[in-house]
N, C-alpha and C positions, 0 to 999 in steps of 0.2 A: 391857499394851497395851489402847488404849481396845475395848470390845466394839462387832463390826460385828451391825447391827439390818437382816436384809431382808426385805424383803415377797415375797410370792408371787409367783410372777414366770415369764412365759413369753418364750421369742425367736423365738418363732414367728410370720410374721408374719398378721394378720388375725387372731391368735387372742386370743377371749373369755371372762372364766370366765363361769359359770354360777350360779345361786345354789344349788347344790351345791357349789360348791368354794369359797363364800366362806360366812361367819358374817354377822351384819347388824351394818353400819358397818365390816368388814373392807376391809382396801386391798390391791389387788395390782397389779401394772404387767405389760405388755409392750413388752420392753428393745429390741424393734424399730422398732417406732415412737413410743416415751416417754411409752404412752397410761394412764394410773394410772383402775383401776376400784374401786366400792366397790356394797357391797348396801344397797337402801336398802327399806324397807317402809310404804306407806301406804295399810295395808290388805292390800298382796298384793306377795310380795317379789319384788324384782327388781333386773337390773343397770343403772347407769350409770355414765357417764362424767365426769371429771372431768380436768380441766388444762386446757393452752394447746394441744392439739395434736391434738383431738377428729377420728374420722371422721365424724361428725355432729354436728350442730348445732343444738339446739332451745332456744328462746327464751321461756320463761316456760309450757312447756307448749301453745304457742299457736302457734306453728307452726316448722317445719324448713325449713330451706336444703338445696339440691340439694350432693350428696357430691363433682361436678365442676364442670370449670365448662363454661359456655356458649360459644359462636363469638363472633368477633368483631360487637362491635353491638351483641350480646345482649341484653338486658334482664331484671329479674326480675320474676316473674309469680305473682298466687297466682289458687291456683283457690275461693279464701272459705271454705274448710277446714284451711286449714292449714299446707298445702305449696305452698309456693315451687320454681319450673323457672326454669330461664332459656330465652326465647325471642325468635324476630324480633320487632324495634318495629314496631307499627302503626297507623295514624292511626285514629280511633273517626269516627263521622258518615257523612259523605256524603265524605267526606276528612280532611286535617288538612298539617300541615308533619312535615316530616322534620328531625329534628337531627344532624347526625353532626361529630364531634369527632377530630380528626386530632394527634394529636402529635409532635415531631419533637425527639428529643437533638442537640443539634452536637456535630457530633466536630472542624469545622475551621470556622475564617472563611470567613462566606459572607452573600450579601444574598439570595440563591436558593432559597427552599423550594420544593422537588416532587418528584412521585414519593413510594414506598412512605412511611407513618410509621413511628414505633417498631410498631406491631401488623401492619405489611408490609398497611395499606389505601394504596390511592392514592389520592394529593389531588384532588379535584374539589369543586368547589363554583357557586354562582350568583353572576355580579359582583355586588355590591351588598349583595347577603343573607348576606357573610361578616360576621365579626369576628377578629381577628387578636391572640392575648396573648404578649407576651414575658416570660417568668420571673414571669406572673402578673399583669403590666401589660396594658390595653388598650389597644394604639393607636391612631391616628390612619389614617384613610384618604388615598385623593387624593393620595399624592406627601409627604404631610407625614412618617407614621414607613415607611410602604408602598404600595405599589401592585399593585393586583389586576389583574394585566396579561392573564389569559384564565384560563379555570375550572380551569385545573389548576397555577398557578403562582403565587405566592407574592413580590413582589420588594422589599426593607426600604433604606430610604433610608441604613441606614447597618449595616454588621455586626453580627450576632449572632454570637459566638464561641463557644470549645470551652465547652461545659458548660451552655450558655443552653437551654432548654425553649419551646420556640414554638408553639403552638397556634391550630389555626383550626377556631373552628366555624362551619359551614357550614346554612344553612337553607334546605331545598327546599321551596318552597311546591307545594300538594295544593291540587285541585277544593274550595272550601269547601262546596258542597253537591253532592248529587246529582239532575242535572236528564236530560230525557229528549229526545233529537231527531227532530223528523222531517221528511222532504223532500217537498214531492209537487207533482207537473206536471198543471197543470189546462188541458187541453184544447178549454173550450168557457166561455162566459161565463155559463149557466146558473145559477141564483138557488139559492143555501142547499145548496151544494156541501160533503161533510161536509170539516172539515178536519182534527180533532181529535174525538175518541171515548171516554171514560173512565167507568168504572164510578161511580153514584153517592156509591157510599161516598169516592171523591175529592171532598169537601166545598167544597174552593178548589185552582184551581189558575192559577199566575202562567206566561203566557205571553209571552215575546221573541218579536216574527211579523217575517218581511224577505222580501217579495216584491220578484221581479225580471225585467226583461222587455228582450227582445231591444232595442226601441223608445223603449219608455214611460218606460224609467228600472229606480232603485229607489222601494220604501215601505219604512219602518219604523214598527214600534208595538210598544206593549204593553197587555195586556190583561188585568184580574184576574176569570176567571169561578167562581160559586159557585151551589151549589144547597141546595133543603130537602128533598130527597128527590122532591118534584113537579113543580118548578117549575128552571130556570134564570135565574141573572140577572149580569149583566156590563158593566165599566166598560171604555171603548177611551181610550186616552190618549198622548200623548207622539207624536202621529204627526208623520214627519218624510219629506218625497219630492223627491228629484230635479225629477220634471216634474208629477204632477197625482197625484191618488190610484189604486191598484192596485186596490182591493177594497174591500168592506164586510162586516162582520160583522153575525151574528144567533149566539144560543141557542137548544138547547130539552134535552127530557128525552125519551129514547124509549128502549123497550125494557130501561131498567136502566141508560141510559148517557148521562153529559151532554158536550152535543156543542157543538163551537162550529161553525158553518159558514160559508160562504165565500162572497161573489159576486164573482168578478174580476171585474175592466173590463175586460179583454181576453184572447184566446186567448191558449193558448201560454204562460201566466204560471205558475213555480216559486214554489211559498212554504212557508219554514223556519218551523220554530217551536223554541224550546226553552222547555221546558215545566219546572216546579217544582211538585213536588205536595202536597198536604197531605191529608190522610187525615181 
């Protein structure tokens, strides 16, 4: 009879030898979970792992994958050392879009995708901002291969049957930048009213201004103010009004902080601003 050759071998599960219980280049397994180890020495001995079936995973010495997995969505993350986590996706900036990818098996003829996917997410999406793949195909919108009948439903101009794979991903568009609002009701017609207040170190800041008046109408403008530390100085542009102009701007610098100010044409006048700043 042929001779049977076995390695070291535990069925325990979780369990690792040691470089005590191995020689260097010795192999041993555990039959629990079919994980084969061996001693390696470069420099200073120690154990690793080897096969198809590792509980960990490291990649050129240069960094490891998490031991589980993440939620659904997940993404993976390194923190520039090494180790990868899975966590929620998040847009970088002042916003960003959102991507989320829906998959669905057929079990039966149907033209109706909705509700849960294969990961049990529900379909939602933006009309317009999907895209829709059949078996890896991309099709057609508008009634040609489908029709995006409301954000949570799915409808194909002609069956996708048992076994087809249908995917929609979906793009939520995010605030491209981060701007700042403010409201304020200005009670008197008074000259150089402040209307906006910001710390020098705000070098530029791009103002959307839309006054509005029981009366008088609307104004719109915009206005790009910038300063050198002593001085303020600003362009007014793009003004647009209902019935005559609302207000007039002025700059200045005071106290540490540049300021745009305000003379309505008339009492009783509200004026927005959204503001974009740059540092």
């Amino acid at each position: 009879m042929p001779t049977v050759i076995q390695l070291k071998r535990s069925s325990t599960e979780n369990d690792v030898p040691t470089t005590s219980d191995l020689s260097l280049g010795e192999l041993a397994v555990n039959t629990y979970h079919g994980r084969v180890y061996t001693e390696k020495n470069d420099g200073s001995a120690s154990i690793v792992e080897v096969g198809s079936n590792p509980s960990t995973l490291t990649i050129n010495g240069a960094y490891s994958f998490p031991t589980s997995d993440g939620s659904s969505g997940h993404v993976l993350k390194t923190d520039g050392s090494g180790t990868l986590t899975f966590q929620a996706e998040s847009g970088g900036g002042g916003g960003g879009a959102t991507l989320s990818i829906f998959k669905y098996t057929i079990t039966s003829n149907t033209t109706v995708i909705t509700g849960n996917d294969d990961d049990n997410q529900s379909l939602s999406y933006t009309v317009g901002s999907e895209q829709v793949f059949l078996n890896g195909v991309k099709l057609v919108d508008a009634g040609t291969d489908y029709t995006a009948t409301n954000a949570n439903t799915i409808t194909l101009a002609q069956n996708a049957i048992s076994g087809d794979v249908l995917e929609v991903v979906a793009v939520s568009a995010a605030d491209l930048v981060a701007g700042f609002f403010t409201a304020t009701s200005f009670s008197t017609t008074s000259a150089n009213q402040v209307l906006s207040s910001n710390a020098v170190t705000n070098k530029a800041i791009k103002y959307i201004i839309n006054a509005t008046h029981a009366s008088a109408g609307t104004h719109a403008a915009e206005v790009l103010l910038i300063n050198d530390g002593s001085n303020a100085f600003f362009v007014q542009y793009g003004d647009v009004f209902s019935n005559a102009s609302l207000f007039s701007l002025s700059a200045d610098i005071n106290s540490g902080n540049m300021r745009l100010l305000v003379t309505p044409a008339n009492t009783n006048t509200t004026i927005d601003t959204f503001q974009i700043r740059h540092s």
